[in-house]
C-alpha positions as CSV (number, residue, x, y, z in Angstrom):
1,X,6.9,5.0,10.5
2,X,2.7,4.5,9.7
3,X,1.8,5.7,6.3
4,X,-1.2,5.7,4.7
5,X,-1.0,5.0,0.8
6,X,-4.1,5.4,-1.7
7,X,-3.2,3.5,-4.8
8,X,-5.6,3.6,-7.6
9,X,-5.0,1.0,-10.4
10,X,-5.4,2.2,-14.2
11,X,-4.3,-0.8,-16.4
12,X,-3.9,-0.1,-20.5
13,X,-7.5,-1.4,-21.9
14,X,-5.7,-2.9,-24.4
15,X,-3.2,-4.7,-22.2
16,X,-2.7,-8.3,-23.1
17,X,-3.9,-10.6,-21.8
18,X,-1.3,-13.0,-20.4
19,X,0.9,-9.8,-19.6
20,X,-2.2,-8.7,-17.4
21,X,-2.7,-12.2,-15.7
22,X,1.1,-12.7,-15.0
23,X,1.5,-8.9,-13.8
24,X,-1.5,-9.4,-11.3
25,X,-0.2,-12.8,-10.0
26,X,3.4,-11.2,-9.5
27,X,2.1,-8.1,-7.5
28,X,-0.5,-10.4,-5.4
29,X,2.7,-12.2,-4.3
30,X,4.4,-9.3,-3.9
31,X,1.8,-7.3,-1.7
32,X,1.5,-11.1,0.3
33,X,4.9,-11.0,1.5
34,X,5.0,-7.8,2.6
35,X,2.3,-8.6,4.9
36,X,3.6,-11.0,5.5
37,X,7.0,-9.6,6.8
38,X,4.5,-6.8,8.6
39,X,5.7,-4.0,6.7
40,X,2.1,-4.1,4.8
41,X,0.0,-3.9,8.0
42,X,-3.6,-3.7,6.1
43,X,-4.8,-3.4,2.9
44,X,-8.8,-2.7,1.8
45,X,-10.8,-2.5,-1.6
46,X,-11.8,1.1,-1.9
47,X,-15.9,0.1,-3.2
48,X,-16.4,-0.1,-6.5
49,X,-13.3,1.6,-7.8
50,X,-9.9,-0.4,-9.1
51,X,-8.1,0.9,-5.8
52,X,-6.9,0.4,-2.5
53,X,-6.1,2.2,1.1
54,X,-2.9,0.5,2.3
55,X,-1.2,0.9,5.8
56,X,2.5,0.4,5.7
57,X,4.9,0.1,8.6
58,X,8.5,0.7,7.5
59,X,11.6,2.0,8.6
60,X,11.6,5.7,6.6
61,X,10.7,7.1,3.4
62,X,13.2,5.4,1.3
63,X,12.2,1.9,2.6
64,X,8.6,2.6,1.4
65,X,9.8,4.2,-1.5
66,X,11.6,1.0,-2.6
67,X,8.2,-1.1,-2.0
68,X,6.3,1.2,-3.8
69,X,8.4,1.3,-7.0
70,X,9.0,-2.5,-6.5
71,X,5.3,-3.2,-7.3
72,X,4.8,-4.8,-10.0
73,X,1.6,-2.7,-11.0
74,X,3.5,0.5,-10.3
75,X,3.7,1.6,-14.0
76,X,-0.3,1.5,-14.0
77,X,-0.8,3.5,-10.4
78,X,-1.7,6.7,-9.2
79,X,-0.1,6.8,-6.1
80,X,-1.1,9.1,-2.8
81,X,1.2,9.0,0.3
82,X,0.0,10.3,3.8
83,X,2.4,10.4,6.7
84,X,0.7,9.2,9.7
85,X,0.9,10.8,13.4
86,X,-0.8,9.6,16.6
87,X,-3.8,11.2,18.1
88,X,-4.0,12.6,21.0
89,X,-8.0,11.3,21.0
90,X,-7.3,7.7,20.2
91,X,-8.0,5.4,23.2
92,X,-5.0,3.2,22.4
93,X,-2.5,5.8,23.1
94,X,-0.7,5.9,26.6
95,X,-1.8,8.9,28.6
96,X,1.5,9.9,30.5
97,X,1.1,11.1,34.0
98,X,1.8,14.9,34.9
């Protein structure tokens, strides 16, 4: 199942700041291996805000509910899930024959 997931990041100003450095290290190894394991098909910078748009690939809900609340930056997130659906439109889908 294709979602889309809009994660904005809003860290504690007053966070300290080995807390901060050893939270970002854990979820940039975290979000690597998901990639890695291509459940975390793509993942861009939204400009010039502390957020991403993230594709994920996984099995059902639950699976991506697990990797959401198992990022380590999930306390600090506002979080936006969108189901994804083909389209009709889209050149890479198969046309069946009628």
């Amino acid at each position: 199942m294709l979602f889309a997931v809009r994660m904005t990041v809003n860290l504690p100003p007053d966070m300290d700041t080995d807390v901060r450095a050893a939270t970002l290290a854990a979820e940039q190894e975290y979000a690597q291996r998901l990639q890695r394991s291509g459940e975390w098909l793509h993942l861009w910078r939204c400009a010039g805000q502390y957020a991403n748009l993230s594709i994920f690939d996984v099995t059902d809900n639950d699976r991506l509910n697990d990797i959401l609340w198992g990022l380590p930056l999930f306390p600090h997130m506002d979080i936006t899930v969108t189901p994804l659906a083909r389209h009709p439109s889209d050149i890479r889908v198969t046309k069946i024959a009628s």
